[in-house]
Each structure stands twice: as structure tokens, then as C-alpha cells.
C-alpha positions in Angstrom: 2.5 11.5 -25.3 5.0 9.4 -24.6 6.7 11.6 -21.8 3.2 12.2 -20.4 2.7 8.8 -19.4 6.0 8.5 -17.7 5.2 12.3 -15.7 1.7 11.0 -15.2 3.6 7.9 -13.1 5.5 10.7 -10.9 4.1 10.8 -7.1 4.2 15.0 -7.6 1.6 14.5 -10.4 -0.3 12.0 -9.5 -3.6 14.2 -9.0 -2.8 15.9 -12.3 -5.3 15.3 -15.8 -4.0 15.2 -19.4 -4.3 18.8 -19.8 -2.6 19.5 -17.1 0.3 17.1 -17.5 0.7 18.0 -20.9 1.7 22.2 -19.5 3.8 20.2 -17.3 5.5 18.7 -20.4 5.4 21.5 -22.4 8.7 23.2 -20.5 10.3 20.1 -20.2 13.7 19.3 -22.2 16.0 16.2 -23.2 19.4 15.8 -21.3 21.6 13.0 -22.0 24.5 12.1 -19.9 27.2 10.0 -20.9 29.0 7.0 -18.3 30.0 8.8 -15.2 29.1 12.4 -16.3 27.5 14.0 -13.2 24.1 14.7 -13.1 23.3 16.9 -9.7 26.1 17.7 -7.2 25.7 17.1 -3.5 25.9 20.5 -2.3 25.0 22.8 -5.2 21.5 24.7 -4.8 18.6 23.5 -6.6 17.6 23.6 -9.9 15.6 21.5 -12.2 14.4 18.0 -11.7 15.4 14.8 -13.6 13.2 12.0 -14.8 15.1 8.8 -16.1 13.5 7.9 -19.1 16.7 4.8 -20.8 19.1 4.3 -18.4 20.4 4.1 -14.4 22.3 6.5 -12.4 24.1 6.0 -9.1 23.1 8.0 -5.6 26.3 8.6 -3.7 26.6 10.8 -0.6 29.8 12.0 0.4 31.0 9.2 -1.8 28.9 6.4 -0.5 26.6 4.4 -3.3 23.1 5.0 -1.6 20.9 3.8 -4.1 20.9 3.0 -8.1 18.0 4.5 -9.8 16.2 3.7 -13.2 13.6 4.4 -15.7 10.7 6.5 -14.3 12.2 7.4 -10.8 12.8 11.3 -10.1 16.3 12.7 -9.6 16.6 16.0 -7.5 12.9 16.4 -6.4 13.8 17.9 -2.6 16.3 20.6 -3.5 14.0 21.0 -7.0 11.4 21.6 -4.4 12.5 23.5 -1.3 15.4 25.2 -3.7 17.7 24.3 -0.8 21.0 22.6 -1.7 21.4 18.8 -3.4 21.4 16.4 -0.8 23.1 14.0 -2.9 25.4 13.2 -6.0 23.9 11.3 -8.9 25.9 10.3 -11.6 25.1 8.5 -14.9 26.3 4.4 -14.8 25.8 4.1 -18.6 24.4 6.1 -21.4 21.5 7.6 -20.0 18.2 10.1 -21.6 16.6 11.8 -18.7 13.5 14.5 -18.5 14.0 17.5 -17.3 11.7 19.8 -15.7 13.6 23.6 -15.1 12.1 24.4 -12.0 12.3 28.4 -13.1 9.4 27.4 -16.0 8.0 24.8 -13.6 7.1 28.0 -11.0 6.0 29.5 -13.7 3.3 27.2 -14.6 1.9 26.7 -11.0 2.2 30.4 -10.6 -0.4 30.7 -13.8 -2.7 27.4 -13.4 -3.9 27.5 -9.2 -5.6 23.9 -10.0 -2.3 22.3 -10.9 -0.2 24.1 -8.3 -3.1 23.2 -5.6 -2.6 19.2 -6.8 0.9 19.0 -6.9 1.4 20.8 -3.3 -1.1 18.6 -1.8 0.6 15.3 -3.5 4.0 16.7 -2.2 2.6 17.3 1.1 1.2 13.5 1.5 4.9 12.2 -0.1 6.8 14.1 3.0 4.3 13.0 5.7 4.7 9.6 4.4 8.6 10.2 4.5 8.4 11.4 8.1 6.0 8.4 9.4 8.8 6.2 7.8 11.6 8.0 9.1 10.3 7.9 12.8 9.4 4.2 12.5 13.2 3.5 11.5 14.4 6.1 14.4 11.6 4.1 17.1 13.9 1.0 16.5 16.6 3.0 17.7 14.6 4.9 20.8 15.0 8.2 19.2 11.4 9.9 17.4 11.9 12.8 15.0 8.5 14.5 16.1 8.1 14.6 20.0 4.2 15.9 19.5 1.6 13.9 19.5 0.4 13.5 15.8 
């Protein structure tokens, strides 16, 4: 149950009941990762998604700290999405227990429930709008817009 509340916290799942959070859980698995053991690779193709449930991690791109991360934030979500490759590297800062969701068995569930695929498409949807509004509002400072049309 415990893992449940700490999906039911994720931005993907936010639409999703008990019952359907708990299918969700049911494919997840335990990974630990030691101090400076490499979670994702910036570069490598997709794969499953991380939820930090003790610990941090760093975000580094092309060697550049871009972000530390903690209990309940996602690791991997866009390349665990579009299957494209990691856009990032995200390596563990001290003994840390994530969640992870194999994104072969997480197909698999949306391919067999239509009400939780429908949910978590339309939460992922709203997340990257969001990202683009937020995106072009940082790139207006600089008098360059991401989206030319009107919308």
C-alpha cells in the first residue's frame, strides 16, 4: 500500500483509482543503487521508469549537475515514455531504494485496461503542454518562441 500512495503522488497517475494503481504496482520491482552506481545513461534508449522512494540521485548532462532529485520524483519518464533515448545521466548520491516500473509490463497493462491507458495519456498530455508553455515563456525572455502558431 505503501508504494501505492507514493505512485498515486506521480503527475502520470494522477487521474488513476486504487484499483487501478494497484495493476500499476503490481509489475513494479525494487532496485537499489549503491553511492555513484548509475542509474539511466544519457544516451541509451528507453526502458523502465524510476521512482525514488529513500534516497537522492544527481541529474548530469554531458557531465553537468542539472538537478538533484529525492523521494517521490520520477527518474526516466520521457525516454520511459516516447522509448527515445535518455536525455540525461542520473546517478545515485548515497544509498538509494527506487521503484521501478518496466515499461515492457507497463504497455502491457495499458494495452489490457483502455480506462487506465486513456487517464494516464491524457495526464501525460497536460504535463508536456505545461512543459511547452513553460519552455516558450523562458525562450520569450530571450525573443526566440518554440511554437510560431498561434495556440
Amino acid at each position: 500500500m505503501e508504494d501505492i500512495v507514493i505512485l498515486k503522488k506521480l503527475e502520470f497517475f494522477r487521474g488513476l483509482n486504487t484499483l487501478e494503481l494497484a495493476k500499476i504496482n503490481a509489475i513494479t520491482h525494487r532496485a537499489i543503487f549503491l553511492p555513484d552506481e548509475i542509474v539511466v545513461k544519457e544516451g541509451t534508449r528507453g526502458g523502465p521508469m524510476y521512482i525514488i522512494k529513500k534516497g537522492s540521485v544527481a541529474v548530469s548532462k554531458e557531465g553537468n549537475i542539472l538537478a538533484r532529485l529525492g523521494a517521490g520524483d520520477p527518474i526516466g519518464e520521457i525516454a520511459f515514455i516516447d522509448k527515445g533515448p535518455r536525455s540525461a545521466t542520473v546517478k545515485a548520491e548515497e544509498d538509494t531504494v527506487l521503484i521501478e516500473i518496466p515499461d515492457d509490463a507497463f504497455d502491457e497493462v495499458l494495452a489490457r485496461n483502455k480506462d487506465i491507458a486513456y487517464k494516464v495519456y491524457q495526464a501525460v498530455t497536460s504535463i508536456l503542454c505545461e512543459r511547452l508553455r513553460d519552455a516558450n515563456e523562458l525562450l520569450k525572455k530571450e525573443n526566440v518562441l518554440l511554437l510560431t502558431s498561434a495556440g
